[in-house]
Structure formats: structure tokens, C-alpha cells
C-alpha positions as CSV (number, residue, x, y, z in Angstrom):
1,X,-29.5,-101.3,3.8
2,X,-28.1,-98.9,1.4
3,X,-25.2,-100.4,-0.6
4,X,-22.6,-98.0,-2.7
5,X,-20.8,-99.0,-5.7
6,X,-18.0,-97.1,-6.8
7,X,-15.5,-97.5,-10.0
8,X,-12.7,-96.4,-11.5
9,X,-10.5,-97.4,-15.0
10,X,-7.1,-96.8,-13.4
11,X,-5.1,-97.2,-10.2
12,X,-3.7,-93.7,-10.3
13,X,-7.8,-92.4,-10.4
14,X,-9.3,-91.8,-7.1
15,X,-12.4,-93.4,-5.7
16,X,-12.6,-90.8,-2.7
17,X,-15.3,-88.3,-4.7
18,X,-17.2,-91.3,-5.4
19,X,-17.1,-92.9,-1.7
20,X,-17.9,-89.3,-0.1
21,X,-21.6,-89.2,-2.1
22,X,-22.0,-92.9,-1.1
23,X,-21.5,-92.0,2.3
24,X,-23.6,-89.1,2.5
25,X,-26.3,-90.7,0.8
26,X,-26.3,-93.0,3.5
27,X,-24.8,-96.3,2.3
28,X,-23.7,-98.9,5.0
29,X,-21.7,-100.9,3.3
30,X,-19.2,-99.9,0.2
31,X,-17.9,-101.7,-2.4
32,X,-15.2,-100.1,-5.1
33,X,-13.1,-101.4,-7.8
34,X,-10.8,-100.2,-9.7
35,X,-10.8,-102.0,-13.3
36,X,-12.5,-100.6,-16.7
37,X,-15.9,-101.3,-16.9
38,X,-15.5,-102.8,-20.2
39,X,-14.3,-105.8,-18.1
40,X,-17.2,-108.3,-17.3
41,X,-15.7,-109.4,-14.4
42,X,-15.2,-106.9,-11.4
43,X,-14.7,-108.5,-8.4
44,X,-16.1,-106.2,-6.0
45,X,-19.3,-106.0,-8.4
46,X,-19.7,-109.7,-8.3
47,X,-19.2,-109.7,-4.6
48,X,-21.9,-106.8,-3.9
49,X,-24.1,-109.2,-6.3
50,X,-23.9,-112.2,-4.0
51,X,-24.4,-110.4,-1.0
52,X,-27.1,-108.6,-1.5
53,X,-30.7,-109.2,0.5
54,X,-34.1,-108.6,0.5
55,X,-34.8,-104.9,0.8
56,X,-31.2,-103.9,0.0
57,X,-30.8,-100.6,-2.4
58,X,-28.2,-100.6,-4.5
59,X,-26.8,-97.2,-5.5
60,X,-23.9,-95.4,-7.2
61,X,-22.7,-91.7,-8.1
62,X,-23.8,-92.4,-12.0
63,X,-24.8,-94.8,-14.1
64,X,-21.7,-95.4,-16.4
65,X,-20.1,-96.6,-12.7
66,X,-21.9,-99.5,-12.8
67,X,-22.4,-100.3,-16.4
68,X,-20.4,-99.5,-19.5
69,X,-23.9,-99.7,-22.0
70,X,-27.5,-99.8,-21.3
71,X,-27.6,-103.6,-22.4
72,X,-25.2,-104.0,-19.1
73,X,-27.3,-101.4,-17.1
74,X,-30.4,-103.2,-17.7
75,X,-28.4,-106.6,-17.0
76,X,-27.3,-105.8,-13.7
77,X,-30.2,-104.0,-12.6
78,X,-32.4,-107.1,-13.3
79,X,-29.6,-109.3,-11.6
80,X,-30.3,-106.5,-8.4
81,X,-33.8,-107.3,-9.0
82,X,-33.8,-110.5,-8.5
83,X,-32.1,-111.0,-5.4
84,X,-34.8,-109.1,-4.0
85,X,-33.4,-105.6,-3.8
86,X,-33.5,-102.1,-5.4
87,X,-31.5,-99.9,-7.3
């Protein structure tokens, strides 16, 4: 299954650009938070994280939506990694 991650900093920012090209790309299942991605802990990230399964693809609009460095990029991308899915 495709999986979307989508971020904003703010509560007055929208998600809605973000969740179209998840959509369109095909994701299944969304996930979203809105919190600064200097924060370690995003809850919907964590979440996505624990649910994901063998053969799941992880994607998002851009990079700096998931990750705030590359150190955190390459992080989370290994953490995808391990549970057996893509990104």
C-alpha cells in the first residue's frame, strides 16, 4: 500500500496541497500533522511508523516534510526500512 505523509509548522497552514498529491499519487492511507518538524515527536509520524508493513511505500510531497536535516532523513528512512517497507 501507498502511505502519504503530510506536514505543516502551523495550524493556520493548510495541508490540502499536500493531501491532493498524496492522493493522486495513489496513497491509501494518509497521515498529516501539523507541528514543526524540528519537534522529534509528531504523532501522526510515530503512528505511520508503527503501522507500517511489509511491502508498504512510504511517500510524501518533499523531503523537508518528513525530515528537518538529512541526519533525520536518513533516520527515518532506515526506521521505514526496517519495518519492511519503502520510501
Amino acid at each position: 500500500m501507498i502511505i502519504g505523509y503530510a506536514r505543516v509548522s502551523t495550524d493556520d497552514q493548510s495541508l490540502d496541497a499536500q493531501i491532493d498529491v498524496l492522493t493522486a499519487a495513489g496513497a491509501g492511507k494518509l497521515f498529516a500533522d501539523k507541528i514543526s518538524g524540528s519537534k522529534r515527536k509528531r504523532p501522526e509520524l510515530g503512528r505511520m511508523l508503527e503501522q507500517l508493513r511489509d511491502g508498504d511505500v512510504v511517500t510524501v510531497t518533499k523531503y523537508d516534510r518528513l525530515a528537518r536535516s538529512l541526519k533525520d532523513l536518513l533516520e527515518i528512512v532506515e526506521t521505514i526500512r526496517a519495518r519492511g517497507a519503502g520510501f
